[in-house]
C-alpha positions as CSV (number, residue, x, y, z in Angstrom):
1,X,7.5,-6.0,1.8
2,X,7.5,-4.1,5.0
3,X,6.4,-5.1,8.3
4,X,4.5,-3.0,10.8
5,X,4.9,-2.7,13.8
6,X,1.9,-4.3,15.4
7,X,3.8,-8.2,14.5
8,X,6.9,-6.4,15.4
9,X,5.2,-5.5,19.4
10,X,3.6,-9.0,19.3
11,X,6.8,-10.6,18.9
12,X,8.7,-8.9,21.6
13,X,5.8,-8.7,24.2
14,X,5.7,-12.0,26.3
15,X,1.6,-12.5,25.3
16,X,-0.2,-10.7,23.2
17,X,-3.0,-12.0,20.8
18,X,-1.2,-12.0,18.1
19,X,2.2,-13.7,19.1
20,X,2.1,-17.0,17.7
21,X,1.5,-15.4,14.1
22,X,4.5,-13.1,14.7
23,X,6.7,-15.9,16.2
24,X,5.9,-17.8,12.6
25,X,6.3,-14.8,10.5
26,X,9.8,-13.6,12.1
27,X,10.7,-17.5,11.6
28,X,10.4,-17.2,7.6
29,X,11.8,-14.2,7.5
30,X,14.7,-15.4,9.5
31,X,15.1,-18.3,7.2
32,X,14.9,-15.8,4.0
33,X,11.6,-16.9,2.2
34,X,10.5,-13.2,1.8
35,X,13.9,-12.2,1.0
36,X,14.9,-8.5,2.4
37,X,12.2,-7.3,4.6
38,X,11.8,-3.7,5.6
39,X,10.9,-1.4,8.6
40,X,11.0,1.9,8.8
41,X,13.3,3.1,12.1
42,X,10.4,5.2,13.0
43,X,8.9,1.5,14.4
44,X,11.7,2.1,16.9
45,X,10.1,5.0,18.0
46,X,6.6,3.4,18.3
47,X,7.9,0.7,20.1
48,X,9.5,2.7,22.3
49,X,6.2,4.9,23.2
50,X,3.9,2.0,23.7
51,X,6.7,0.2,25.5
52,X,6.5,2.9,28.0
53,X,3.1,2.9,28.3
54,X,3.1,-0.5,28.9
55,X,4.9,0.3,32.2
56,X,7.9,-1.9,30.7
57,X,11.7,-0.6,32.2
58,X,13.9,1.0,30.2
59,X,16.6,-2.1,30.5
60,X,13.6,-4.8,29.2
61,X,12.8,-2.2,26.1
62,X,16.2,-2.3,25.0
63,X,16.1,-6.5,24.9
64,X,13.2,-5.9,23.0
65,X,14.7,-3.9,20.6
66,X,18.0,-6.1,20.7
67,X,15.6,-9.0,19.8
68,X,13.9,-7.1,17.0
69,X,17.3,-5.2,15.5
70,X,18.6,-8.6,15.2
71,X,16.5,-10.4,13.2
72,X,18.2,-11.7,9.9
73,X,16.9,-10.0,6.6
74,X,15.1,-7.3,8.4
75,X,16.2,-4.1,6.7
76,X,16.0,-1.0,9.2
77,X,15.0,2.2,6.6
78,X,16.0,5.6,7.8
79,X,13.5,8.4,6.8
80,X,14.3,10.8,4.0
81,X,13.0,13.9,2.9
82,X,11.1,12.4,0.4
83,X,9.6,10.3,3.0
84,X,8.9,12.7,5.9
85,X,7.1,14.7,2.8
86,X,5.3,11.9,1.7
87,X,3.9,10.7,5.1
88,X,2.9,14.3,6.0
89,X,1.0,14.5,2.5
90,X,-0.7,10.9,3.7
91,X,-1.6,12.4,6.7
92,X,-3.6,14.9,5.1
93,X,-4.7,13.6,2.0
94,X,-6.0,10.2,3.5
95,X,-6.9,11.4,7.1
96,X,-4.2,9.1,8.8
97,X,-4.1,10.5,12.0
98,X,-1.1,8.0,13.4
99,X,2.5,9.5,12.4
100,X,3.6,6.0,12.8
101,X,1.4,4.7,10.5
102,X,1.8,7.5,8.2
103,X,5.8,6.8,7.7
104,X,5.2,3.3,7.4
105,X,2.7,3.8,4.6
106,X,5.7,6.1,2.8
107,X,8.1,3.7,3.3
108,X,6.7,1.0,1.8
109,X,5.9,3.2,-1.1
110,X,8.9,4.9,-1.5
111,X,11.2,1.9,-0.7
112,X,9.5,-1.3,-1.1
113,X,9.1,-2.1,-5.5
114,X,5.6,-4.1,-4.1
115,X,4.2,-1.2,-2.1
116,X,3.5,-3.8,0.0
117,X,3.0,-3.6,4.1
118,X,2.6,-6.6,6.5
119,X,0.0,-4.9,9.1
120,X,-3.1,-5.8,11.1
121,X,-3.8,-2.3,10.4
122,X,-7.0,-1.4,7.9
123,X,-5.9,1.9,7.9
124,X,-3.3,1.1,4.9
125,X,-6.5,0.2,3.2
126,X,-7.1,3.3,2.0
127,X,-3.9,4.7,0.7
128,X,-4.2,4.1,-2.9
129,X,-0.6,1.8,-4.5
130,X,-0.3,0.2,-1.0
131,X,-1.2,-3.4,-0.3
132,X,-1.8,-4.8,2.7
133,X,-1.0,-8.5,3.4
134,X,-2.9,-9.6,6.8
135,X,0.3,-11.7,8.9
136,X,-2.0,-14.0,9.9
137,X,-2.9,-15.3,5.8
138,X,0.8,-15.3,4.8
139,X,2.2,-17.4,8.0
């Protein structure tokens, strides 16, 4: 599986609607009962961006990240070719108009054997091979 960023935000942000279904996901995959769970870095990024939108300093983002990078069994994937390739073609193909979302989608089907994405997100409803698990049904 791989986890989007929208549990990722919710679990750094002090309130946000859906925190307690992040703060219960990040707990079982702390305690390993996914197994290896993946991000692509490019959440980083997005994290960053709405961070600063959010009017957060740049000392509090980094203890959000901190918080986030540290999480046992989360498995940080850096982008590839194949990836940057295969999120463009998303983009395009499937009218995804968020990069973010777009490299998220590739990752989980380049690097994930389940195709599988943990999101909030309906827009990984239409990529064809990806599944979509809503965090708040698997907590």
């Amino acid at each position: 599986m791989l986890i989007e960023t929208d549990v990722l935000y919710a679990y750094v942000k002090p309130r946000d609607w859906l925190k307690p279904v992040a703060m219960k996901l990040m707990e079982k995959i702390e305690k390993g009962e996914f197994g290896e769970v993946y991000v692509s870095r490019e959440a980083l990024h997005e994290l960053y961006y709405v961070s600063m939108e959010e009017g957060i300093s740049l000392n509090e983002f980094i203890k959000r990240i901190v918080a986030v990078t540290a999480i046992d069994n989360l498995v940080f994937v850096e982008t590839t070719c194949e990836i940057d390739l295969l999120a463009f073609t998303i983009m395009h193909q499937y009218k995804v108009h968020s990069v973010f979302d777009a490299y998220y989608a590739a990752t989980a089907l380049n690097v994930d054997p389940d195709h599988t994405i943990i999101s909030t997100d309906s827009i990984f409803d239409r990529i064809p091979g990806l599944i979509r698990k809503d965090p708040r049904k698997i907590v």
